[in-house]
PASE-996751 format. One record per atom (N, C-alpha, C, O, CB): residue in three letters; atom name; x, y, z. Coordinates in Angstrom, 2 decimals. Glycine has a CB too. Example, Ala and Ser with C-alpha at 12.3 -4.5 7.8 and 13.67 -1.06 7.14 Angstrom:
2
[site ALA, N, [13.19, -5.69, 7.80]];
[site ALA, CA, [12.30, -4.50, 7.80]];
[site ALA, C, [13.20, -3.30, 7.80]];
[site ALA, O, [14.24, -3.32, 8.46]];
[site ALA, CB, [11.31, -4.47, 9.05]];
[site SER, N, [12.85, -2.25, 7.08]];
[site SER, CA, [13.67, -1.06, 7.14]];
[site SER, C, [12.90, 0.03, 7.87]];
[site SER, O, [13.41, 1.14, 8.04]];
[site SER, CB, [14.08, -0.60, 5.72]];
This chain:
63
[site UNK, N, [-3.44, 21.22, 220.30]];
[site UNK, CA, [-3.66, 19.82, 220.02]];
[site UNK, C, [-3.00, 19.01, 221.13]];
[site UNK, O, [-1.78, 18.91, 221.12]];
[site UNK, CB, [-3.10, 19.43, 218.61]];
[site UNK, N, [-3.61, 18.52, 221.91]];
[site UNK, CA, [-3.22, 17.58, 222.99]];
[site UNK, C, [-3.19, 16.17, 222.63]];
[site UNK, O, [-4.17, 15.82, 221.98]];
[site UNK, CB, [-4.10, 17.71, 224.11]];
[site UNK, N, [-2.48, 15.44, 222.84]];
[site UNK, CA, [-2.14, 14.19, 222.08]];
[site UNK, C, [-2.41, 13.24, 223.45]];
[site UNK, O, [-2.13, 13.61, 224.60]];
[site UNK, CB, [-0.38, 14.14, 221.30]];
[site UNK, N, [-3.15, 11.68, 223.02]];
[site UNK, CA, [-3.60, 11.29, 224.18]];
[site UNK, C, [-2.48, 10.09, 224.27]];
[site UNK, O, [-1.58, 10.06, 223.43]];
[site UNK, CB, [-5.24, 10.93, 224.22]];
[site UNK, N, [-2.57, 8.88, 225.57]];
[site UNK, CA, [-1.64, 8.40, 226.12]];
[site UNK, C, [-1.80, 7.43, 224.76]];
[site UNK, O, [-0.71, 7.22, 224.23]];
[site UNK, CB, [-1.71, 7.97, 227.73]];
[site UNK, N, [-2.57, 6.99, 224.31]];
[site UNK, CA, [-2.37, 5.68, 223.28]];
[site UNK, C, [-1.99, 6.32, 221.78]];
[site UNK, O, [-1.92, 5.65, 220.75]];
[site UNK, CB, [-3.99, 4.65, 223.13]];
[site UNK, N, [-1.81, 7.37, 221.85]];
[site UNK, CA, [-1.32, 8.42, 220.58]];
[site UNK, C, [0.62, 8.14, 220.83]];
[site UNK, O, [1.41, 7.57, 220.08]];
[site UNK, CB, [-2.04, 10.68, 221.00]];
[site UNK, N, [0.86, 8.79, 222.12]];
[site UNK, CA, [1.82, 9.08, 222.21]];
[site UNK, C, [3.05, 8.08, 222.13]];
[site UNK, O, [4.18, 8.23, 221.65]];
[site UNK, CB, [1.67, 9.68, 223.07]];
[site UNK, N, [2.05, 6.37, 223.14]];
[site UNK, CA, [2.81, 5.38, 223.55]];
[site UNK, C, [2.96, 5.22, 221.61]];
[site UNK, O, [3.99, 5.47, 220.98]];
[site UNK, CB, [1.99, 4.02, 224.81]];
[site UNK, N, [1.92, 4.86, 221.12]];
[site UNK, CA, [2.20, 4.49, 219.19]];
[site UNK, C, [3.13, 5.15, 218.68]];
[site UNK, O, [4.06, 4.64, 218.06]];
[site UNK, CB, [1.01, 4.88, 218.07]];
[site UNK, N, [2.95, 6.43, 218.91]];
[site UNK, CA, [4.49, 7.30, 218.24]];
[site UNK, C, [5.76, 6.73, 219.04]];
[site UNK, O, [6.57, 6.29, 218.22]];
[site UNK, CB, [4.51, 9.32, 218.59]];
[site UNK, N, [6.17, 6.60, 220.23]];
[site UNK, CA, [7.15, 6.30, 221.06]];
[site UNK, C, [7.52, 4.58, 220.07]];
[site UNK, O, [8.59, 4.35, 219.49]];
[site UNK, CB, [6.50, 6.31, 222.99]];
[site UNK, N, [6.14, 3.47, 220.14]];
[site UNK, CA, [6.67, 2.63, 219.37]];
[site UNK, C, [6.83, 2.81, 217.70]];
[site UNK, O, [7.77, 2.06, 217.45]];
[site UNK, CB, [5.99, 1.60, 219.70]];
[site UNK, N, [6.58, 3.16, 216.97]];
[site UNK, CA, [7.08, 3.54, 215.76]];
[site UNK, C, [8.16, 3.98, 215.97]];
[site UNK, O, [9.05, 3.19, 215.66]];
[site UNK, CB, [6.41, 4.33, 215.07]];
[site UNK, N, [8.63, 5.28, 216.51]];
[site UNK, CA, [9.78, 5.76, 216.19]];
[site UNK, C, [11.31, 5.08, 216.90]];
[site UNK, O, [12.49, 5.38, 216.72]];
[site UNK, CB, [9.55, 7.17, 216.51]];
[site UNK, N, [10.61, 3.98, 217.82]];
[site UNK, CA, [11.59, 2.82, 218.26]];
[site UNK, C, [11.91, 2.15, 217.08]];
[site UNK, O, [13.06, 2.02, 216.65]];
[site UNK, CB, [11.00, 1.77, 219.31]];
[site UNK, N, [10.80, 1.69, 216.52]];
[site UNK, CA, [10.88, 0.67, 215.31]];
[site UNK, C, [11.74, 1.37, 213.94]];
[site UNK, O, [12.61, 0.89, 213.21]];
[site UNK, CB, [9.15, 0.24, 214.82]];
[site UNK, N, [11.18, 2.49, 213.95]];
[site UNK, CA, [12.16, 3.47, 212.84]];
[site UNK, C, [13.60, 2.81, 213.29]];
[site UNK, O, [14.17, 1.80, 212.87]];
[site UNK, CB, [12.10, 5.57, 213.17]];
[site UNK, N, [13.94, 3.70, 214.22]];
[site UNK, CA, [15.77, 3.91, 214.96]];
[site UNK, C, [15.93, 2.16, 214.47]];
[site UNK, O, [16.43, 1.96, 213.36]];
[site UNK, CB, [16.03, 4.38, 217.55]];
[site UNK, N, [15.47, 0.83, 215.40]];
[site UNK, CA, [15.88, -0.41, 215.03]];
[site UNK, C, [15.95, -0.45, 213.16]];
[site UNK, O, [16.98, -0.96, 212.72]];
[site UNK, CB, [14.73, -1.53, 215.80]];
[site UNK, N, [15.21, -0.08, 212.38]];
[site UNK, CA, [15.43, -0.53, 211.13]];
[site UNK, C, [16.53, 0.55, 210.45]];
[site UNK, O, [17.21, 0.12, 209.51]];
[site UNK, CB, [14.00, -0.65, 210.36]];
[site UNK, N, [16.69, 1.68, 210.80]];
[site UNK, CA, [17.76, 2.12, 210.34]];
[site UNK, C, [19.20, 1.57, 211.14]];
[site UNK, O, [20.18, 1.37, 210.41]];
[site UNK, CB, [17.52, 3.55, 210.36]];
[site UNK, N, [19.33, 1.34, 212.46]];
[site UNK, CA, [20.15, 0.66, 212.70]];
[site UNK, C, [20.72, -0.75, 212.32]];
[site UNK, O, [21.89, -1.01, 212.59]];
[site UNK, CB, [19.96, 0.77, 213.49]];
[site UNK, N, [19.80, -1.78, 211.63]];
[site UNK, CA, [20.07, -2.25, 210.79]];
[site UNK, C, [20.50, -2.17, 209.77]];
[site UNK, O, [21.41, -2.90, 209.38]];
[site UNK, CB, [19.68, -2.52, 210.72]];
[site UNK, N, [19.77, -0.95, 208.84]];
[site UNK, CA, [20.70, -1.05, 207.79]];
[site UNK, C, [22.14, -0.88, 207.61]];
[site UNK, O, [22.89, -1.31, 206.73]];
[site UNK, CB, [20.34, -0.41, 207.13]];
[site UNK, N, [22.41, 0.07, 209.00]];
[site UNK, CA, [23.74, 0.60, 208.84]];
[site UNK, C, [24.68, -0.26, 209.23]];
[site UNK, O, [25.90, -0.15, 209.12]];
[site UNK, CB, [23.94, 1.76, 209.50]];
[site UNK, N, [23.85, -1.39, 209.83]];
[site UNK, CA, [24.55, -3.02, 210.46]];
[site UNK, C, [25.35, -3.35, 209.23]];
[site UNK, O, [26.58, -3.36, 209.21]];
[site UNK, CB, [23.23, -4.56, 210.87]];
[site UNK, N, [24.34, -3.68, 207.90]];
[site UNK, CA, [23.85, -4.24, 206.71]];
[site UNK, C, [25.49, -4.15, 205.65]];
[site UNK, O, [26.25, -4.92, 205.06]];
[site UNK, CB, [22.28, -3.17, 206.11]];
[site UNK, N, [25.29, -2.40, 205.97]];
[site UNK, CA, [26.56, -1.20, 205.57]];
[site UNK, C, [28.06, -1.37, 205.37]];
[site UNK, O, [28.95, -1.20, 204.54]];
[site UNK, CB, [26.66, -0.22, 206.62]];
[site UNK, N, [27.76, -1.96, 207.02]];
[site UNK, CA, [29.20, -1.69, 207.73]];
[site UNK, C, [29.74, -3.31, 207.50]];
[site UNK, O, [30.81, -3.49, 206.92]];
[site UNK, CB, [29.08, -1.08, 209.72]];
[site UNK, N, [28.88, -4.52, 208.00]];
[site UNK, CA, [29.75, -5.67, 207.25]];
[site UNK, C, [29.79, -5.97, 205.99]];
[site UNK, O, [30.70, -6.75, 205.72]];
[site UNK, CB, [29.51, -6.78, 207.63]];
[site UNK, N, [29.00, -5.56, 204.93]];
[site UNK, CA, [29.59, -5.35, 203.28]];
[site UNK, C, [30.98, -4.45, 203.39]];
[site UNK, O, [31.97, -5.04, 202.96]];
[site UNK, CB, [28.29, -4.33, 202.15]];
[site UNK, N, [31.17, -3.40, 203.78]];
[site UNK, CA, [32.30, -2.76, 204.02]];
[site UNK, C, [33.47, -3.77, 204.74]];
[site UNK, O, [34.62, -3.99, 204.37]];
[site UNK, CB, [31.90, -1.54, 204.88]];
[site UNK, N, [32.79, -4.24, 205.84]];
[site UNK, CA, [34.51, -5.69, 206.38]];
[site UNK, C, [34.62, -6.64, 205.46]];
[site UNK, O, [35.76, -7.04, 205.23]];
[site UNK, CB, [34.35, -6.95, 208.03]];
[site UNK, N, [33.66, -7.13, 204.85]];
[site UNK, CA, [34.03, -8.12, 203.88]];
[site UNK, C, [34.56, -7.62, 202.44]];
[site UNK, O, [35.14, -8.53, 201.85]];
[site UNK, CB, [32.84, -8.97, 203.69]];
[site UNK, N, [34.53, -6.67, 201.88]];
[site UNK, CA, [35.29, -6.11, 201.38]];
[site UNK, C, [36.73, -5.79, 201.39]];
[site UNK, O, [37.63, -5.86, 200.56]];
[site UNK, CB, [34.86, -5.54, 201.42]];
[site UNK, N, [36.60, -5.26, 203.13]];
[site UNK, CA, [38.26, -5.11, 202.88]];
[site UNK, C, [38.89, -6.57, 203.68]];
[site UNK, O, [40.03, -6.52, 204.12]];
[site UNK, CB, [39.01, -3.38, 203.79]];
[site UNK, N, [37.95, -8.03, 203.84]];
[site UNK, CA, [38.62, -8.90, 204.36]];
[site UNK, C, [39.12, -9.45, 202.74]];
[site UNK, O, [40.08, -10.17, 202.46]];
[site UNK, CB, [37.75, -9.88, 205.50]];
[site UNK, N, [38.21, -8.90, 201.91]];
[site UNK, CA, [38.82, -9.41, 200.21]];
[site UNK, C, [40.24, -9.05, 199.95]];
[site UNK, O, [41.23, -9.77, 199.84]];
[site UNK, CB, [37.98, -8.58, 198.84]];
[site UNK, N, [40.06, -7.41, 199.87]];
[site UNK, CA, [41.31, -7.13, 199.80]];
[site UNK, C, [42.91, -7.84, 200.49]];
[site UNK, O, [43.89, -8.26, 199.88]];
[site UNK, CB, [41.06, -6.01, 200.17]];
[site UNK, N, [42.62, -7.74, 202.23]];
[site UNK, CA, [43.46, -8.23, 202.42]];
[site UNK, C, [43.97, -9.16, 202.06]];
[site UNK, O, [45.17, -9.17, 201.81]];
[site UNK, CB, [43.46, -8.23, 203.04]];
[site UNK, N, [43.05, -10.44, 201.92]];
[site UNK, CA, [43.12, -11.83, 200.91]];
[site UNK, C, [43.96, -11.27, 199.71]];
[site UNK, O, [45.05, -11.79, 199.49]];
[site UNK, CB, [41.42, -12.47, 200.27]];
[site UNK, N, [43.68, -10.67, 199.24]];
[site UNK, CA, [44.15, -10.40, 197.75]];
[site UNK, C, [45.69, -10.18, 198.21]];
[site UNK, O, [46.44, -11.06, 197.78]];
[site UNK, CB, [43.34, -8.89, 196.84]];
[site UNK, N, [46.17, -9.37, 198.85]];
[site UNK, CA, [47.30, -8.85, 199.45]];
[site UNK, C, [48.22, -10.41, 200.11]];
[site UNK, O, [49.27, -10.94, 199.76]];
[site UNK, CB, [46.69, -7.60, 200.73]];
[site UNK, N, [47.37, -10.68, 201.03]];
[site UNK, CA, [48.67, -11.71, 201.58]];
[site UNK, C, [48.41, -13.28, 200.26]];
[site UNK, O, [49.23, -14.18, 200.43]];
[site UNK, CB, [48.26, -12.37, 203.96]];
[site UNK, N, [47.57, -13.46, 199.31]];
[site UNK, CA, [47.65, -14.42, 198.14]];
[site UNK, C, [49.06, -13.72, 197.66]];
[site UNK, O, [50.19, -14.20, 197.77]];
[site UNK, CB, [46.20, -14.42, 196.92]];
[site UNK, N, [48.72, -12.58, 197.16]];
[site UNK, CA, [50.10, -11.90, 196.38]];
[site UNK, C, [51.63, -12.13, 197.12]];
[site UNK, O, [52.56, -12.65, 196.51]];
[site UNK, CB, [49.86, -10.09, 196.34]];
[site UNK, N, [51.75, -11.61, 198.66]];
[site UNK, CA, [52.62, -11.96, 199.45]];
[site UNK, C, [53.16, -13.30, 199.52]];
[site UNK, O, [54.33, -13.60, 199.29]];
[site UNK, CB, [52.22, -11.66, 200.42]];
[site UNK, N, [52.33, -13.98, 199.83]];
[site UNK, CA, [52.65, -16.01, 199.90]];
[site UNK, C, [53.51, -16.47, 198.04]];
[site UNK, O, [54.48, -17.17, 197.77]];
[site UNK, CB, [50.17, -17.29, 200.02]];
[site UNK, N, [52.67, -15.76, 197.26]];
[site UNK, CA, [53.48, -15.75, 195.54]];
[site UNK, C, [54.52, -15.37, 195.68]];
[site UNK, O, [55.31, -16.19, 195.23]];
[site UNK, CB, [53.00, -14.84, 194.31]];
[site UNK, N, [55.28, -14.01, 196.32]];
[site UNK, CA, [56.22, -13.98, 195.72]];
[site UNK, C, [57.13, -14.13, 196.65]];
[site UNK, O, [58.28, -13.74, 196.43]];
[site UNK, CB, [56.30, -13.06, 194.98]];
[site UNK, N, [56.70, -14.86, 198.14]];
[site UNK, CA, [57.45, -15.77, 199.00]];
[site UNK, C, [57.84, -16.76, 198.57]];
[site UNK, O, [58.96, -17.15, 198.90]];
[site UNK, CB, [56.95, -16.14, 199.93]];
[site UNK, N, [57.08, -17.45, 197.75]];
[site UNK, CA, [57.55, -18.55, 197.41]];
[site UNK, C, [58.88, -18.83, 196.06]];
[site UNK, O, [59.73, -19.64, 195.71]];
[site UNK, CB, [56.28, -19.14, 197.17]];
[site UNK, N, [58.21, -17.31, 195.64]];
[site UNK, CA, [59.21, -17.21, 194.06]];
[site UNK, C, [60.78, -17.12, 194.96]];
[site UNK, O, [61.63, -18.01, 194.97]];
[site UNK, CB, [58.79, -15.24, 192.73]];
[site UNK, N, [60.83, -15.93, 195.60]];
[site UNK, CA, [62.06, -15.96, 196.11]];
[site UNK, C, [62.70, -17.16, 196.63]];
[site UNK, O, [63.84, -17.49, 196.32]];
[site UNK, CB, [62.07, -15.14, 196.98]];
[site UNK, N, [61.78, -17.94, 197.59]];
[site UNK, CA, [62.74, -19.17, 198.34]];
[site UNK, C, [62.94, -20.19, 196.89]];
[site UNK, O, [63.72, -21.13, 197.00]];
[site UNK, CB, [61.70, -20.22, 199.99]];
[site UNK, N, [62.34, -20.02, 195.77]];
[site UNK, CA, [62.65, -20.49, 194.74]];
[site UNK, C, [63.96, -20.61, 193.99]];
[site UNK, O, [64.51, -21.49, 193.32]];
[site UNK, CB, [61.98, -20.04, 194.23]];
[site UNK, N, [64.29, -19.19, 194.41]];
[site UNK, CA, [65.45, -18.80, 193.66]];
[site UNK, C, [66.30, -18.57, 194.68]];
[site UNK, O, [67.48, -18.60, 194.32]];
[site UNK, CB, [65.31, -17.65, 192.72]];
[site UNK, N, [66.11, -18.32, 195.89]];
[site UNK, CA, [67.11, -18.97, 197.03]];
[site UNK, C, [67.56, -20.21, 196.53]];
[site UNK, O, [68.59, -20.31, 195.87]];
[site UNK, CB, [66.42, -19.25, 198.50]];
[site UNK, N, [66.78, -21.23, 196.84]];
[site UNK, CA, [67.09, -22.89, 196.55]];
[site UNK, C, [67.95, -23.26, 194.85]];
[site UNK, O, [68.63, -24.26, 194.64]];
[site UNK, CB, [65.22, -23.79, 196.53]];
[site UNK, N, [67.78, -22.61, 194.25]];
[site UNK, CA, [68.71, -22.95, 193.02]];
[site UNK, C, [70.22, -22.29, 193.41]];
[site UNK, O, [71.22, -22.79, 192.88]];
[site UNK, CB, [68.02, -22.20, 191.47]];
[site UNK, N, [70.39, -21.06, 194.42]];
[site UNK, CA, [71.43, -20.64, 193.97]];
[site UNK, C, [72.71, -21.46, 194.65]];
[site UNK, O, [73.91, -21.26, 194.50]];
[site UNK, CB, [71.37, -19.23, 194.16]];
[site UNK, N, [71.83, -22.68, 195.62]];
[site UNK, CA, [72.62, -23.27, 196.62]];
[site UNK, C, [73.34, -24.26, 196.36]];
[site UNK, O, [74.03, -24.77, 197.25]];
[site UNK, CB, [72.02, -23.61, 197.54]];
């Protein structure tokens, strides 16, 4: 089976177009994954700044 030039160039573009849409998704993937852990960190330094503040709280009374 010999495959002709307008066979081959179509496969060459499809399987470009494949690779681009899976490379997207994994785009898609990977910043749900950073924004996730930009949550977390949020969550982490909210908690940090709380109990910064509790302490200089109780710094300031003992003075």
């Amino acid at each position: 089976m010999v495959l002709e030039v307008q066979q081959v160039t179509l496969a060459v573009i499809v399987g470009t177009l494949a690779a681009i849409v899976y490379s997207l998704r994994v785009l898609v993937l990977m910043e749900r994954r950073v924004a996730r852990i930009e949550m977390h960190v949020e969550n982490v330094v909210g908690k940090i700044m709380r109990e910064e503040l509790r302490i200089e709280k109780t710094l300031t009374r003992r003075r």
